[in-house]
N, C-alpha and C positions, 0 to 999 in steps of 0.2 A: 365579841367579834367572831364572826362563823368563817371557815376556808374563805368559802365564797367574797365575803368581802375582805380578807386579808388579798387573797389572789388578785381583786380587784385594784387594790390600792399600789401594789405591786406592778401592776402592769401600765397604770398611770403613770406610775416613780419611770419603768422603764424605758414606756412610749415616749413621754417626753424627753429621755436622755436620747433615742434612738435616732427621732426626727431632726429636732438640731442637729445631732453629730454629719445626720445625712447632706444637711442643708449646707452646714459648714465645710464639707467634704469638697460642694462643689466649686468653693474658693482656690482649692488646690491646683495650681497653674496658673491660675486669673488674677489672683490681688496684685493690689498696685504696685506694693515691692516687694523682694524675695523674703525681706523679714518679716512681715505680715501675712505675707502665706505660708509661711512655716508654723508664727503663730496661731493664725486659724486652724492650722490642721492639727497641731500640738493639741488643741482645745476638742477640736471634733475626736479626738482619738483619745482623750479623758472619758467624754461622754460617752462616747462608744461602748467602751469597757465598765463604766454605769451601767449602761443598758443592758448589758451582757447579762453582770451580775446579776439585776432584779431577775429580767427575764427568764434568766434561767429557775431561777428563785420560784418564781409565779407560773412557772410551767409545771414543777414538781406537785401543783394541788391540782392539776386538772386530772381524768381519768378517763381514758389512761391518759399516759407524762408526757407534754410536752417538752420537745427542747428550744432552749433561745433563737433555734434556726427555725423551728418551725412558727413560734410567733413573729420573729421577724419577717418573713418571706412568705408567707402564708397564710396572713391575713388580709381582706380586702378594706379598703378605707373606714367603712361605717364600723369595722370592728375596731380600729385604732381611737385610744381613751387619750390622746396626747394635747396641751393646749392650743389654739389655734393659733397664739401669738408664732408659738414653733413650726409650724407648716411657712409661715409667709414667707412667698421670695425672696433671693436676697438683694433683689435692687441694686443700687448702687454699694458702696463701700459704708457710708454712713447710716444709711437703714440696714444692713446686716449687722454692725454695731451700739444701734440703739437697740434693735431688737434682744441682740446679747446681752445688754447694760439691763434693761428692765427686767430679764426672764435670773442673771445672774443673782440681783438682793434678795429674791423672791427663793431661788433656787439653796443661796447659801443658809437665809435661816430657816429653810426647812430642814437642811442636812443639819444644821446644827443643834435640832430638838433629837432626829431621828437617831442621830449618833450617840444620844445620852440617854434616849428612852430604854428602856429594859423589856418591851414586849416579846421581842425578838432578837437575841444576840448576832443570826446575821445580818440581819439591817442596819445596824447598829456598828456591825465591824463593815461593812458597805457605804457608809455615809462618815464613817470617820477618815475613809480616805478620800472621801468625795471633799471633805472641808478643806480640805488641803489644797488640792485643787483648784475649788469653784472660789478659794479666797484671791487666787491669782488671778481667774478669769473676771472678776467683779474689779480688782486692779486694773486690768488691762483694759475693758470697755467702759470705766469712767474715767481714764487716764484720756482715751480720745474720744470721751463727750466731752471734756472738757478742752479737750484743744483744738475740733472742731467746733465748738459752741462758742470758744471766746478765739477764732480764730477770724481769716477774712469774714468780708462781708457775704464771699457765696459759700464758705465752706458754713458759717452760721444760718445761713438761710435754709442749706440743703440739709444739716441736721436736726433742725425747727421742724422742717417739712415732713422728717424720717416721725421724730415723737408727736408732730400731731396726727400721722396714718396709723403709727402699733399703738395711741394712748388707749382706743375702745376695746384692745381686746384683754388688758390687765388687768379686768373685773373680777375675770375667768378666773385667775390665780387662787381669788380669795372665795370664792362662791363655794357653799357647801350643800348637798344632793346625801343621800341617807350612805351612801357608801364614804364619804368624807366623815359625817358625823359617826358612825361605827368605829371609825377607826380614829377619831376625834378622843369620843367617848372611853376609848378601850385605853388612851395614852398614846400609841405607837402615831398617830399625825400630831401635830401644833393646833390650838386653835387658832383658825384662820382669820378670826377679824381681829385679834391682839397681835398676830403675824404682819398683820397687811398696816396699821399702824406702824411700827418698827418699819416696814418698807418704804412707806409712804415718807417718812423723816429724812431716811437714808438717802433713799434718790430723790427726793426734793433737794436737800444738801447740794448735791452734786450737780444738779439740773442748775441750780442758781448760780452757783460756783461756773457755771460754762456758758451763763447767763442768756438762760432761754426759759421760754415758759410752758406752763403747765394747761395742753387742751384742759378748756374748761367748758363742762355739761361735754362729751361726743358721748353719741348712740354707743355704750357699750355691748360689744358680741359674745357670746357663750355659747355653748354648744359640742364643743373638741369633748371634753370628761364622757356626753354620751352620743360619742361616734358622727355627730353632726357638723362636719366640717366644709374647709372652704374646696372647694374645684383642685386648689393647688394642691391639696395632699395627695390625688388619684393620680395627679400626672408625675407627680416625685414619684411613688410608690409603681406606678411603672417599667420607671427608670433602675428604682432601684432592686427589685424584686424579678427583673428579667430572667435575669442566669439560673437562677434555684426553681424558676418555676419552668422556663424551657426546657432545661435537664435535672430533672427530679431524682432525689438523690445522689447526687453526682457529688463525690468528696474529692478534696485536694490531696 
């Protein structure tokens, strides 16, 4: 595995913690009640500090060094390697929760190969405190897919409605492209289709347990790993890249 794709795979780990955390961010004021927005934000400020770490990680091989500031804030969309499942709105309250619930099993057992693999010691000390974490947040969004799913009749409809709109983009998790299998190959990823079993068990479990079903055959989407995303991430990344890029250099 060369810089290039260490850097790469790095910046994917980050992106995706980034984008979430951003998405999650904008629940702060809005959720239904004050303990679920504390919750969410508890969780956007995990990922966050994810992101940080890779990022800053994946900046130290570019030449010259990026910092985590300037990948965050100073890339334009087509440059962000993040899943697309993570750019999508957050809708109502129950599709920002499925969305979490299917990105979380996917998210925990990759931290959990990464934190034991030996490629890279800081990855590894980076993902061992992500398990910690992301084992709460996987608690937390099938604790309410399952009480929205076996709850009323609209709260079951509306969270049916949530997993049949994110079901096409969870392909993406597992699909592998030559920067996957480098870093596949090298040890430091999981292989992804032994992965995506394991997932696929996991939240099936839960999915049934909250007694709703599994789209079957949707058009799956991909595209997020190489910079090919939906509309929604250019207008997040407006929003959130304002400040650094109106006032460039401007420190706290």
């Amino acid at each position: 595995m060369t810089n290039i794709q260490f850097r790469e795979t790095l910046i994917r780990l980050g992106d995706d913690s980034l984008i979430l955390a951003q998405r999650l961010a904008e629940w702060c004021g809005h959720a239904p009640i004050l303990e679920e927005d504390i919750a969410l934000t508890n969780i956007a400020l995990d990922l966050l500090g994810r992101a940080q770490n890779y990022l800053k990680l994946a900046g130290e091989l570019f030449d010259p060094v990026k910092s985590d500031d300037d990948l965050a804030y100073h890339r334009d969309a087509g440059e962000f390697r993040n899943l697309l499942l993570l750019e999508q709105p957050n809708g109502h309250f129950g599709d920002t929760i499925c969305r979490q619930f299917l990105f979380d099993y996917f998210s925990l057992l990759r931290a959990e190969h990464l934190s034991s693999q030996t490629v890279n010691e800081y990855v590894a000390a980076i993902a061992a405190k992500a398990v910690k974490e992301i084992r709460y947040h996987a608690y937390y969004s099938s604790k309410w897919i399952k009480r929205l799913g076996d709850g009323t009749a609209e709260s079951h409809d509306k969270i049916q409605g949530s997993l049949d709109n994110l079901w096409k983009y969870t392909h993406e998790m597992f699909a592998v492209d030559d920067f996957d299998r480098a870093s596949i190959e090298a040890g430091l990823l999981p292989e992804l289709s032994e992965l995506k079993q394991v997932w696929a068990k996991r939240v099936g479990e839960v999915i049934s347990e909250a007694t709703l079903t599994i789209p079957s055959n949707p058009n799956m989407e991909i595209g997020g790993r190489q910079g090919e995303h939906t509309p929604h991430l250019a207008v997040m990344l407006e929003e959130m890249q304002v400040l650094p890029r109106t006032y460039p250099g401007t420190t706290w």
